[in-house]
N, C-alpha and C positions, 0 to 999 in steps of 0.2 A: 893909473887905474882910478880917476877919478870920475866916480859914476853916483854920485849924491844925490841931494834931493832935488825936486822941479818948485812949481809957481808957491806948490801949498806950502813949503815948507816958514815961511812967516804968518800961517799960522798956528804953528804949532807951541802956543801957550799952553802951560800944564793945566791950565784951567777948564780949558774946553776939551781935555782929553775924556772928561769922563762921559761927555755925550755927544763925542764922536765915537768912541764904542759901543755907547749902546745902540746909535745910529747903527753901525756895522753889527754889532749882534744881532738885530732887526733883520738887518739885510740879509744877513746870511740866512735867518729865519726862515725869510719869505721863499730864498732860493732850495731850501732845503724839504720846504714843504712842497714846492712847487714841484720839485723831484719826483717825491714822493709820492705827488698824484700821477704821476706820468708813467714811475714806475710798473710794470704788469710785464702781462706774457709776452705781447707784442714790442713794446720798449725797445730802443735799441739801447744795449747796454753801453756801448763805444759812448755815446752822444751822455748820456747820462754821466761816465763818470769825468767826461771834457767841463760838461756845463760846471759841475762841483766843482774842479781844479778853475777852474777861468772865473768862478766867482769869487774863491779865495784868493786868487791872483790880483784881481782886483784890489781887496782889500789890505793885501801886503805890502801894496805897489803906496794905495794911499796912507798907510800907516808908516811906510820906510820915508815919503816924503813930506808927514809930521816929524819925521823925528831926527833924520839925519840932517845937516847942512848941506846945499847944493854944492858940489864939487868936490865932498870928502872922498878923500882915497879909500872907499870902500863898495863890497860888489856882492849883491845875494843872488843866491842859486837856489832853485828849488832841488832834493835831491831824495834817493829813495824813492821809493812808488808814489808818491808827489812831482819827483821830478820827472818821472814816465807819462805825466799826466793824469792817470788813473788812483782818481780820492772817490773813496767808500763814503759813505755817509759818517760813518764814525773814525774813520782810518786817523791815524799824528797824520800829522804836517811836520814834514824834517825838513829844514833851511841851513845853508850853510851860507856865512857873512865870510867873506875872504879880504884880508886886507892882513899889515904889513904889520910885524908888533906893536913898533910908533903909533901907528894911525890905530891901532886897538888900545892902546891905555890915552891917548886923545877925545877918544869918540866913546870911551866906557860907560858914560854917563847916560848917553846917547843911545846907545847900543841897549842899555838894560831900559829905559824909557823907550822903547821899540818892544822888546819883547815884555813887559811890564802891559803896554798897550794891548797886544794881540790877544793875550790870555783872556785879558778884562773884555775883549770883544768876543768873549768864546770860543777861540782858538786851541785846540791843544798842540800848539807847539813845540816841535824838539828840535834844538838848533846848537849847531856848535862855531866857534869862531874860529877862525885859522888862519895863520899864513900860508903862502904855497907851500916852504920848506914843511911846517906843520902839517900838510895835507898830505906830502910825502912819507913824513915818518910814521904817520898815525897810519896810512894804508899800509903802509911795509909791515906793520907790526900784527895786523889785522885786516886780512882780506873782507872780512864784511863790511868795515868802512869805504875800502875798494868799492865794492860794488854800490854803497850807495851815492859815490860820487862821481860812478858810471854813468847811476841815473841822473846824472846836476842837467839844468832846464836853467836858463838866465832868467831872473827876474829884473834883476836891475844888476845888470854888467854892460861893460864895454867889451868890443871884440879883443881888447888886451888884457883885460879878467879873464875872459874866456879863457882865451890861450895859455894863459899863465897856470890854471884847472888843471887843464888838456896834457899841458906838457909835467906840471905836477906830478901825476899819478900815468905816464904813460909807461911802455912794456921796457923801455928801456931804462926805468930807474928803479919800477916795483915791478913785483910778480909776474916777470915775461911769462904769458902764453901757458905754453907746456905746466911752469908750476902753479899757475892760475887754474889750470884746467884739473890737472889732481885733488888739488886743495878742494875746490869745488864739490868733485864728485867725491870724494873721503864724507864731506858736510853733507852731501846729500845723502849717501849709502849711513850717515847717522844720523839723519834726521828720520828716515824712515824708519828706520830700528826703532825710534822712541815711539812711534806709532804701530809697533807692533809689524811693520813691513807690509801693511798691510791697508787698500783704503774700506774695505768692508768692514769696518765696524759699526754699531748701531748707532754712535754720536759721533761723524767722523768729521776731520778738522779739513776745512775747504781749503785754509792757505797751507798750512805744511804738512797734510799728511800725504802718505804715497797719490802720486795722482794727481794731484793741488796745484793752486796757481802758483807757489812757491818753485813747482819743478819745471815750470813753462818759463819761469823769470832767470831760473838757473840756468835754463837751455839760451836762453837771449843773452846773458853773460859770458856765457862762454865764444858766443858767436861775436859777441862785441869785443872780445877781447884777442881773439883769434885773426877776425879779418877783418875787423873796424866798423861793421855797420850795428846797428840799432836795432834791432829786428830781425827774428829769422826769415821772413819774407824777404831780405836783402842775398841772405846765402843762397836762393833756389838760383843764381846768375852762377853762381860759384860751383853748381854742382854739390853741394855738401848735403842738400837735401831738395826733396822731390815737391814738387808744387804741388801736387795729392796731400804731400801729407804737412805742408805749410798750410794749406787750407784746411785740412783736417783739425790741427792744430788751434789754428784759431778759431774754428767753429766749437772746438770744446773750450776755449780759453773765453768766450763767450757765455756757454751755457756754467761753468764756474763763478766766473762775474758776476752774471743773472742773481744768479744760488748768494754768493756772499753781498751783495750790494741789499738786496730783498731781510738776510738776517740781520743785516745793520738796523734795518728797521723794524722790522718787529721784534730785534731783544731792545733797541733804543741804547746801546751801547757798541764799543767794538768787540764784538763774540766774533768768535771764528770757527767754532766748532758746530752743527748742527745739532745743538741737544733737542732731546724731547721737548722739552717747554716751548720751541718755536717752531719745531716743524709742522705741526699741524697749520698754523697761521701762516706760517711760508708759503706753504701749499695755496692756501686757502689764497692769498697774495696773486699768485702763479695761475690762476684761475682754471683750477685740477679740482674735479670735484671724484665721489666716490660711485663707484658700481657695483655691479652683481660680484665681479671679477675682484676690482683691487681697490683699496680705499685712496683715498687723491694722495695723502704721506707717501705712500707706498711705492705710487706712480715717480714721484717728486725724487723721492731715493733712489730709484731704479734709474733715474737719470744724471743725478749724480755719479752713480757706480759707474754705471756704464761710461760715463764720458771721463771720469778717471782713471779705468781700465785700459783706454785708447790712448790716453794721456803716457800713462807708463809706459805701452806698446811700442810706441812710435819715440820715446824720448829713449830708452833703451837702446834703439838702430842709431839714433843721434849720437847718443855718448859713445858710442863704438867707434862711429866714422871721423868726431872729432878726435878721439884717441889714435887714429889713425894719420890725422893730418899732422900731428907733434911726433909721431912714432916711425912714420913712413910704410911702404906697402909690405906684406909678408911672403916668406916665401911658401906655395902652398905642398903640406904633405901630403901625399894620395892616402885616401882611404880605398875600403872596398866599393865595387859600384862607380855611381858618377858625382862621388864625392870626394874632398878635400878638406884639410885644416888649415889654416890662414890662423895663425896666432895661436893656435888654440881654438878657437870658431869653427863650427859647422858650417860649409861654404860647398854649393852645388860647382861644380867643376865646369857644365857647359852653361853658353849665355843666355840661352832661351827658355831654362829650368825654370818651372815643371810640364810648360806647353800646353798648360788647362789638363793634363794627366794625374788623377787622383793617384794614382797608385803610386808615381814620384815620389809626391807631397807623402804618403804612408813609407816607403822606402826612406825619407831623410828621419821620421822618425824612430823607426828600425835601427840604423845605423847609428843615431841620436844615443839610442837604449843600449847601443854594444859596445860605447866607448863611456865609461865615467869619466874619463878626464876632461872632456868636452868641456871647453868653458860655457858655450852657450851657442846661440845663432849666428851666422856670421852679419853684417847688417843688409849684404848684399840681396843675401839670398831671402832674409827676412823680408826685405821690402818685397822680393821679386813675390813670395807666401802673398804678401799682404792685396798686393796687386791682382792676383790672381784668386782668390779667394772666395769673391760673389760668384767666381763661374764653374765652382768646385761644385757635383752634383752630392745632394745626399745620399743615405744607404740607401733608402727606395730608386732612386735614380739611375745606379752603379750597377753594375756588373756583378759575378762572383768573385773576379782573382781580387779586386778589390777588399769587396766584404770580406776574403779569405784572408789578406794582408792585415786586416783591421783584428781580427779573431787571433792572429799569430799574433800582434802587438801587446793583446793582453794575457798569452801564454807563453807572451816570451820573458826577457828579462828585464827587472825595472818596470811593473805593466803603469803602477799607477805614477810612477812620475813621468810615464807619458803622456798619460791622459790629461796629467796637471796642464803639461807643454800646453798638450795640445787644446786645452782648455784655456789657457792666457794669450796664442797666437791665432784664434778664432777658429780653429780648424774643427774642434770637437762639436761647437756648435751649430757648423754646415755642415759638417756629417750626418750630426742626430739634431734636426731641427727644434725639437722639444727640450733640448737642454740649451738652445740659445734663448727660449721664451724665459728662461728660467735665472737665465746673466744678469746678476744682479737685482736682480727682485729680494728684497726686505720683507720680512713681514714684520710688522708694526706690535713689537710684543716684547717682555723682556727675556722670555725663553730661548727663542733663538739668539743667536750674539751673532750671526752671519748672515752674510744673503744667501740665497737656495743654491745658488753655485759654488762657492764658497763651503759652504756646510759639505754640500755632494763629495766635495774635494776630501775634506779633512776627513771624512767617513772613509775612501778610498784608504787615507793615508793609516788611520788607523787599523783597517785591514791588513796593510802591508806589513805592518808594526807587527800582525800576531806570527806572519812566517819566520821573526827573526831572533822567537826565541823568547824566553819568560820575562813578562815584562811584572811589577808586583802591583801595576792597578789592578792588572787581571786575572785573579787568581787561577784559572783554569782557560783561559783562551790559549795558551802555548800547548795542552795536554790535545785540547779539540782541536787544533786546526791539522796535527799529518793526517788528522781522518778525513778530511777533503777528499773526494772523491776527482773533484775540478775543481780548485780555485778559482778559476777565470769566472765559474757559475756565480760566484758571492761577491766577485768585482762588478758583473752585470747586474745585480740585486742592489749593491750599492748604489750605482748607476743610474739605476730609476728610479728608488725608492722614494724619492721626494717630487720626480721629472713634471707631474702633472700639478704640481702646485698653482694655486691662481685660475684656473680654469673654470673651478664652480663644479660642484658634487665633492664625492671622495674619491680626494688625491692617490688613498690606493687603488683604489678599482681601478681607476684610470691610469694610471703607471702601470697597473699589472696587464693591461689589454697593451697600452704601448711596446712595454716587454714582450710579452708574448709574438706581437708584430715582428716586433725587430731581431729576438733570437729565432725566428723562423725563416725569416728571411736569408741571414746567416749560418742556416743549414744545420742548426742545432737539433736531437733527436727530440722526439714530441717529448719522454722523460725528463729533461735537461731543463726543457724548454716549459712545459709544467713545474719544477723545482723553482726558474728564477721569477718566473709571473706569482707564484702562490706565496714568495718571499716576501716579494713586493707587496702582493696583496694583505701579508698577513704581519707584514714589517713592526705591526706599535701593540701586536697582541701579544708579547711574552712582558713586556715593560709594562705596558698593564695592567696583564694579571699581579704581577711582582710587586708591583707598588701599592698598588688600590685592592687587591685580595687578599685574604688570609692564606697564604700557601704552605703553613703547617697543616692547612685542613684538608685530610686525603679528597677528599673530594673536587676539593679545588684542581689540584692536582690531578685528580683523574680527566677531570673535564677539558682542561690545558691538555694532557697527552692524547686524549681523542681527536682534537682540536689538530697536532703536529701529525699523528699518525706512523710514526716511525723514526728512530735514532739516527738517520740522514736528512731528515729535516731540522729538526732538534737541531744536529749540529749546527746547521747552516744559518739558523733561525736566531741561535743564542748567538753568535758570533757577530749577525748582523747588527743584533740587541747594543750587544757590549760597544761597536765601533760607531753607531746612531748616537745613542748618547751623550758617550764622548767626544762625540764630533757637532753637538748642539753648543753647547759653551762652555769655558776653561773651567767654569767650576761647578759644572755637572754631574762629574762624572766625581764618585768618593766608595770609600770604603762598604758604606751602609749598600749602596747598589750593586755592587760587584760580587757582594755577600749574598744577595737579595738574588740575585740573577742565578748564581752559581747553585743556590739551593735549589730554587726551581729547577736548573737543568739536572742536576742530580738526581731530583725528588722524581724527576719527568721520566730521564734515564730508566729508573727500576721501575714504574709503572708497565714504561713499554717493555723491559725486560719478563717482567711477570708475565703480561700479558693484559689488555683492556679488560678483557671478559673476568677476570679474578678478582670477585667483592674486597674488600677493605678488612681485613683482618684486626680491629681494634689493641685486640689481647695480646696478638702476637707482636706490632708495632710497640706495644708499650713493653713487653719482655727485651722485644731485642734492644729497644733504647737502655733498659735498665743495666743490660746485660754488657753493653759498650760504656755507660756510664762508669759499671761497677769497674772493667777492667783499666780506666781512667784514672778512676784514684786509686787504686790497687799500687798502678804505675807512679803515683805520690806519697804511696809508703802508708795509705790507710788498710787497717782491717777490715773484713767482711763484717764484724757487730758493729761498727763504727759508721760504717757505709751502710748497711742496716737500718741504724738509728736515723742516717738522714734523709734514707729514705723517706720513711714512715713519715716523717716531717711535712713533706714535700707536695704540695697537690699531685693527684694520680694522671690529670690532664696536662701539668708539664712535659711529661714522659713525652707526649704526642706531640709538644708543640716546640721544641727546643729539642738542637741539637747534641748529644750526646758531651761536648766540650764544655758547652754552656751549662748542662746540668752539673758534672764535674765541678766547676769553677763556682758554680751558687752553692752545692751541697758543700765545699772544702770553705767555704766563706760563714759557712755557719754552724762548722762542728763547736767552737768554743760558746756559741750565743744561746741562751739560757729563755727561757717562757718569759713574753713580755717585755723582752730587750729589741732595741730597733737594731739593724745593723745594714749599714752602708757598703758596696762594694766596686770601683768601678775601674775599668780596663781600657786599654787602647784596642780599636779591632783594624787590624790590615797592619803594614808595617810603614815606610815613610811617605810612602805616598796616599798615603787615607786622607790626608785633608784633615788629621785631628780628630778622625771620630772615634767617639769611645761608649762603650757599652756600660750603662748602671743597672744596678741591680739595688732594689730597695725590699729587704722583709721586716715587716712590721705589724702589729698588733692595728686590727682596721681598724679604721678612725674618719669621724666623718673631716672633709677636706684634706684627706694627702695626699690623692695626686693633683689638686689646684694646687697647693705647699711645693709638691715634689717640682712640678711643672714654672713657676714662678721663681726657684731659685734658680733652677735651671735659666732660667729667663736674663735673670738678676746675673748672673755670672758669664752673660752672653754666648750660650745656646740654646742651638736649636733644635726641637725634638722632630724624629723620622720615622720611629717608629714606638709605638709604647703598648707591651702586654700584660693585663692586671689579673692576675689567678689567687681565687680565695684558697689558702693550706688549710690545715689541721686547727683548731683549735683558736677562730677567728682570728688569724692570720691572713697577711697578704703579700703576696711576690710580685712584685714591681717592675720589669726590664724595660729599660728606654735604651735605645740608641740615638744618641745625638751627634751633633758638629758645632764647630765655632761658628755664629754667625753672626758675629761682631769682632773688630780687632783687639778689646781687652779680653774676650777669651782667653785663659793662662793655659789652655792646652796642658794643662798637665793635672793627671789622675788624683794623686793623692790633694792637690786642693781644691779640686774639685770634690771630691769624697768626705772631706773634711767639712764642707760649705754645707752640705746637706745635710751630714753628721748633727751640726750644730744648728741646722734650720729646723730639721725633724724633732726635736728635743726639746721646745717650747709647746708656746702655744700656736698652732695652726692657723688660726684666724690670723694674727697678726704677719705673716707673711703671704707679701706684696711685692708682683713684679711691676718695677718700674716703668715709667709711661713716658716714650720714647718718639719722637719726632720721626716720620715714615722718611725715608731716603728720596732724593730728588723726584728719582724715575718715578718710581712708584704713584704720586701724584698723577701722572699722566695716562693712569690705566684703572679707572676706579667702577665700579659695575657694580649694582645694589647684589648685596650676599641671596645665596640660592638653598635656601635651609629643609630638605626632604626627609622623611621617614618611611622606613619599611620592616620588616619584621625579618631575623632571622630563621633559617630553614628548619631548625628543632622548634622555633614560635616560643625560647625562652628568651628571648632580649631582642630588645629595639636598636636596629641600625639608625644611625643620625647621620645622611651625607650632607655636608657644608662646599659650597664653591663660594669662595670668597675674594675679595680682593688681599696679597700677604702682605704684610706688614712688620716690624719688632712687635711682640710680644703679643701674639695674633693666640697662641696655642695657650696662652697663660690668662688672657679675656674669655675664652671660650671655657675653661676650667672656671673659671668665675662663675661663668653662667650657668654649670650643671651642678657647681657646689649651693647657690642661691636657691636652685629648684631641687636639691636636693637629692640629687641621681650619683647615680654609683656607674662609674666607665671601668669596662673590663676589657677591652681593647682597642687600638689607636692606629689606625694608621695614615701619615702626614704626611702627602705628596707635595712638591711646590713644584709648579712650573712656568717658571720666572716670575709674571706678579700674579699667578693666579695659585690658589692654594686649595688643594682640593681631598678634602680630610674627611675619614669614614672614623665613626666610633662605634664601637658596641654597647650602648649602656640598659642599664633599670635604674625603677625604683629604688629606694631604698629597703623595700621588701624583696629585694630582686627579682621582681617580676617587670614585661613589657610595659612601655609606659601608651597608657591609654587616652585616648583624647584630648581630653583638659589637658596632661602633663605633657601633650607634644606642642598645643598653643603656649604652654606655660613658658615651654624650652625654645620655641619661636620666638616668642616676643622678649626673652630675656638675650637671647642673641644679636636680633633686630637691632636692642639698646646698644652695644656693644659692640658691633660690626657694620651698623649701616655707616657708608661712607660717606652719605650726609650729613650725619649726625656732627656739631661742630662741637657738642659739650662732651665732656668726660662722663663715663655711666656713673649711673649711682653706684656711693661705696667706693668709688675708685679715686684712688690718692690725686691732688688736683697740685 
């Protein structure tokens, strides 16, 4: 194995080491810029990451023959995605030097002046030394080094290095086949787990998450290790896979490449995840600009998605069929129909299935739906779906028994994990052409956390969730959903509710005309068929009122149930609300909304019960509150003088804006507190699944700045406010209720010290407390838009509303307190939407005469915002801790 150095190696004096690497740092300079220029949309990705590997090759070739002696018993191998050929702009370089013990403590000196050299040329080198028996034990131990020494490429070996590699690690001394092939898929089924199973995320990882070039490498291992070739284009001879979807394959393992080679360069490191920070310049890279329609990011993602959803498609059929060849063939059990099980797999029974027949391809999912045990597709039949799939017509296209199979699929059983199916094996979106526009499309924002199909999905699934029983995010979706008249109507509502996204205008209007199309077609009554279109159209108006309205205010309320028109809608409406939501991102959905939602549909409920036409009875709202209040704490063992006495305490506008528990639990909070004492009170609301929110209660003697104080501790102790109502009592007093969440992770989630913190904050002096000034989180930077500061008068014309759209931030509610304590304004109510990085927060305030604030004090309140909010602004505001 003597494969040493050549001509150069007399000159490899230590002396001119230092500027032959920086000759080769140079070099590799020029080559890497030279890339870089070349790089674009058109680029051939193949050529690009050759050139990189054949440059570094060079440079190892000349560095192994500074430094070894010509005819040492020793032999480098490129290995790992180096030695596949394919170097990233940033990617290691893994080497592996093979040689014999002896010749490794001979040559050590040698060896570390070798890799000493490489580093100094700018190399990030990873290289291990071995003998072959060392090559054997270390793979035996762990299959990852296996595979990287699958990948080994000779740089400097002889064909008895070679061999000597080859036979090292072959099936017959380490992980024959079959337990190579398990181990594999085990790593891969947990690699994807750590990515959530999932490649629709808004920063999603190009090499190992589902979809990734990691699972294309995994598939070439197994095929190399199976039947010996290098390539899955070698297996399409073998039958193991179809030359559609070898070229398939590669043409996504291309568009992956593109995507990760492009990030090397503009984060100028090895990133592998697509975060915010470089997609925009990816894009921009990619030569994707923006339109009416979609902005170039958007474009850029949606190709990603989509060529990682193919990715998983087609790799899926692979792992089966290789499982197949270590397993041998099944025998198949008859199903109903012209189906069978093969292993557990769904497998069409004749050979020409489906014969371009929709109604088949609707039949296998049928049968899909009425067996749970099904493991999945068979691979057979799946390819046969795949292949036949462009010439599948849509619903327009089709027939009735058709469309009538499609309508049984969502009233029979399992509707939405059909839809999922049929949603990941492309069938749903050559059915309803407008939900393939919709595959994988991002929108470029931190609200959403999915792509529009994706989302569509997980709204499905949350549906599905309300038929199976009380679940405790939801307080009341288990009580509303037997009242379904049709379910299947609010899976179709689901269905479109987003379908028109991207299009340009609103997304409802246009989903609601698509719906209407499509359940007409389908044979649904004009009734039905009116219900899921006015869904769709009216899909983001009960979440809006709820958030952004005062819905203690009968009026509000009135105008929301003219709006619904009847407790069949209502229901359909609220349930859509609750499963949209929760189906935007993991930490959407919380306590404060579910509260929030559940009142409105209650408050809506007895409206329409009354009746529209029945005025607003003020006197008697506030009796019967009083009167449910009183029987409250009755139930806590207080007297009627006692409850009496807290009344009289109590602003008489509470009654109306608080419900009957929460007056309970404020008035039982302040029978021992005496004229002029503060007193703190604060609760969990929901039970384990709240997300931590908890309801405060603050009465105190008014004071100029305590809800900036109230607001800033809150800050200080890492939350965040959702909702805040400020009501002057009796005898210049004020009741305080915030509803907040943890929105940080030293939040202590826990009441009493939280209670305590303000106890002891409220207790000083008010000036002196200061919420901390906090570094905005990554994302956040990347969605910044100058703040949108409005004024307008409320409907009695006693107080000034202040709408703010801003960009959110930490301690975003506690600078805006800043700015109305400075001008001197009194906030009497709060309400604090976030939707993802936008923050869009409505206040009620006055003067400090509590009257509207009038011209000058709405410039005043602008420009002291302005200082404090513009995202230009690079200095900290005046007054504010630096």
């Amino acid at each position: 194995m003597g494969v040493g150095a050549g001509p150069q190696a007399a000159e490899g004096a230590p002396g001119g080491d230092a500027a032959w690497a920086a000759r080769a740092r140079e070099e590799l300079a020029r080559t890497d810029a030279g890339l870089a220029r070349r790089y674009g949309p058109d680029a051939d990705i193949d050529r690009l990451l050759a050139l990189r590997a054949r440059a570094v090759d060079r440079i190892l070739r000349q560095a192994w023959a500074r430094c070894i002696p010509e005819g040492a018993p020793l032999a480098l191998f490129a290995v790992g995605g180096y030695g596949r050929g394919e170097l990233f702009p940033r990617s290691d370089i893994d080497v592996l030097v093979l040689a014999e013990a002896d010749a490794q403590r001979a040559h050590e000196a040698d060896l570390a002046r070798f890799f000493a050299l490489l580093w100094d040329a700018g190399l990030p080198v990873g290289h291990a030394v071995r003998s072959a028996q060392e090559c054997t034990t270390a793979a035996a131990g762990d299959q990852t080094i296996l595979t990287a020494l699958l990948e080994s490429r000779p740089l400097v070996a002889d064909s008895g290095a070679q061999a000597a590699l080859s036979d090292a690690i072959a099936t017959t001394r380490v992980w024959p086949a079959p337990e190579f092939f398990r181990a594999k898929r085990e790593e891969l089924r947990a690699r994807h787990l750590r990515h959530g199973d999932t490649s629709d995320n808004l920063e999603p990882h190009i090499k190992d998450g589902p979809g990734g070039l990691r699972d294309l490498h995994t598939l070439g291992w197994m095929a190399q290790r199976a039947f010996g070739v290098r390539d899955l284009q070698a297996v399409v001879a073998l039958g193991h896979v179809g030359q559609d979807e070898a070229a398939t394959l590669a043409r996504e393992r291309r568009t992956l490449a593109r995507l990760r080679f492009g990030l090397h360069l503009v984060a100028s490191r090895a990133e592998e995840r697509l975060r915010f920070d470089y997609q925009k310049a990816l894009a921009q890279r990619l030569g994707l600009a923006d339109d009416a329609h979609s902005l170039a990011v958007e474009k850029m993602m949606q190709g990603f998605y989509r060529a990682a959803a193919v990715v998983r498609r087609i790799s899926d059929r692979l792992l089966q069929r290789f499982e197949e060849t270590f397993e041998g063939e099944a025998v198949p059990e008859p199903l109903e129909g012209d189906f069978v099980l093969l292993r557990g797999y769904l497998a069409a029974s004749g050979p020409y299935w489906p014969e371009g027949d929709l109604r088949q391809v609707l039949a296998l999912f049928s049968t899909w739906a009425a067996h749970p045990r099904i493991r999945g597709l068979h691979s057979r039949t799946a390819r046969a779906l795949a292949e036949t799939l462009p010439h599948l017509p849509s619903y327009e296209r089709t027939g009735p028994a058709a469309r009538g199979r499609f309508m049984a699929l969502l009233r029979g059983p399992q509707p939405v994990e059909t839809l999922t199916r049929m949603a990941r094996l492309g069938v749903l979106g050559q059915y309803l052409p407008a939900f393939a526009q919709v595959s994988g499309r991002m929108q470029f924002d931190l609200f959403h956390a999915y792509t529009v199909d994706q989302h569509t999905l997980m709204v499905l699934r949350n549906i599905a969730g309300f038929a199976e029983g009380p679940d405790e995010r939801f307080a009341i979706a288990h009580e509303v959903w037997p009242r379904l008249r049709k379910p299947e109507l609010l899976l179709l509502a689901g269905l479109f509710h987003d379908i028109a996204k991207g299009r340009g205008g609103d997304h409802s209007e246009l989903g609601a005309v698509d719906a209407r199309r499509f359940c007409a077609a389908h044979g649904l009554s004009e009734a039905d068929t009116g219900l899921v279109a006015w869904l769709v159209e009216q899909h983001l108006r009960m979440s809006v009122t709820a958030q952004k309205q005062d819905i203690s205010d009968p009026e509000v309320v009135r105008a929301f149930a003219r709006l619904v028109g009847d407790r069949e809608r209502l229901d359909y409406l609220y349930l859509l609300t609750c499963a949209d939501i929760a189906g935007t991102s993991p930490n959407l959905w919380n306590a404060w909304k579910d509260r929030l939602l559940a009142d409105l549909y209650l408050s809506t409920r007895r409206v329409l019960r009354e009746g529209l036409e029945v005025p607003v009875d003020v006197d008697a709202r506030v009796a019967e509150a009083r009167e449910a209040t009183r029987a409250l704490m009755r139930g806590r063992g207080y007297d009627d003088a006692t409850i009496d006495r807290q009344f009289a305490e109590m602003p008489e506008e509470s009654f109306l804006r608080f419900r009957p528990e929460q007056l309970a639990w404020q008035a039982a909070s302040l029978v021992e507190v005496f004229h002029g004492q503060t007193q703190v009170a604060v609760r969990p609301i929901g039970g384990s699944a709240s997300g931590g929110a908890l309801e405060v209660f603050v009465h105190s003697p008014d004071r100029d700045g305590l809800f900036a104080a109230i607001v800033a501790t809150l800050d200080r102790h890492g939350y965040g406010v959702h909702q805040a109502r400020v009501l002057m009592g009796p005898h210049g007093t004020v009741f305080d209720t915030f509803e907040v969440l943890p929105a940080d992770t030293f939040a202590s989630r826990d009441p009493a010290q939280l209670e305590a913190a303000l106890r002891q904050a409220l207790s000083g002096a008010l000036d002196q407390v200061r919420a901390p000034r906090r570094v905005a989180p990554r994302q956040l930077r990347h969605f910044r838009f100058p703040p949108r500061i409005e004024f307008s008068t409320t409907g009695d014309g006693r107080r000034s509303l202040l709408s703010l759209v801003c960009p959110d931030r930490p301690g975003l509610l506690s600078d805006v307190a800043q700015a109305l304590r400075a001008c001197r304004l009194r906030v009497h109510d709060a309400r604090i939407a976030t939707f993802g990085e936008r923050a869009e927060d409505v206040f009620q305030i006055t003067d400090e005469n509590d009257r509207p604030l009038d011209e000058a004090a709405q410039e005043a309140l602008r420009a002291a915002l302005r200082e404090r909010l513009d995202p230009d602004s690079q200095t900290p505001p005046s007054g504010a801790p630096r």
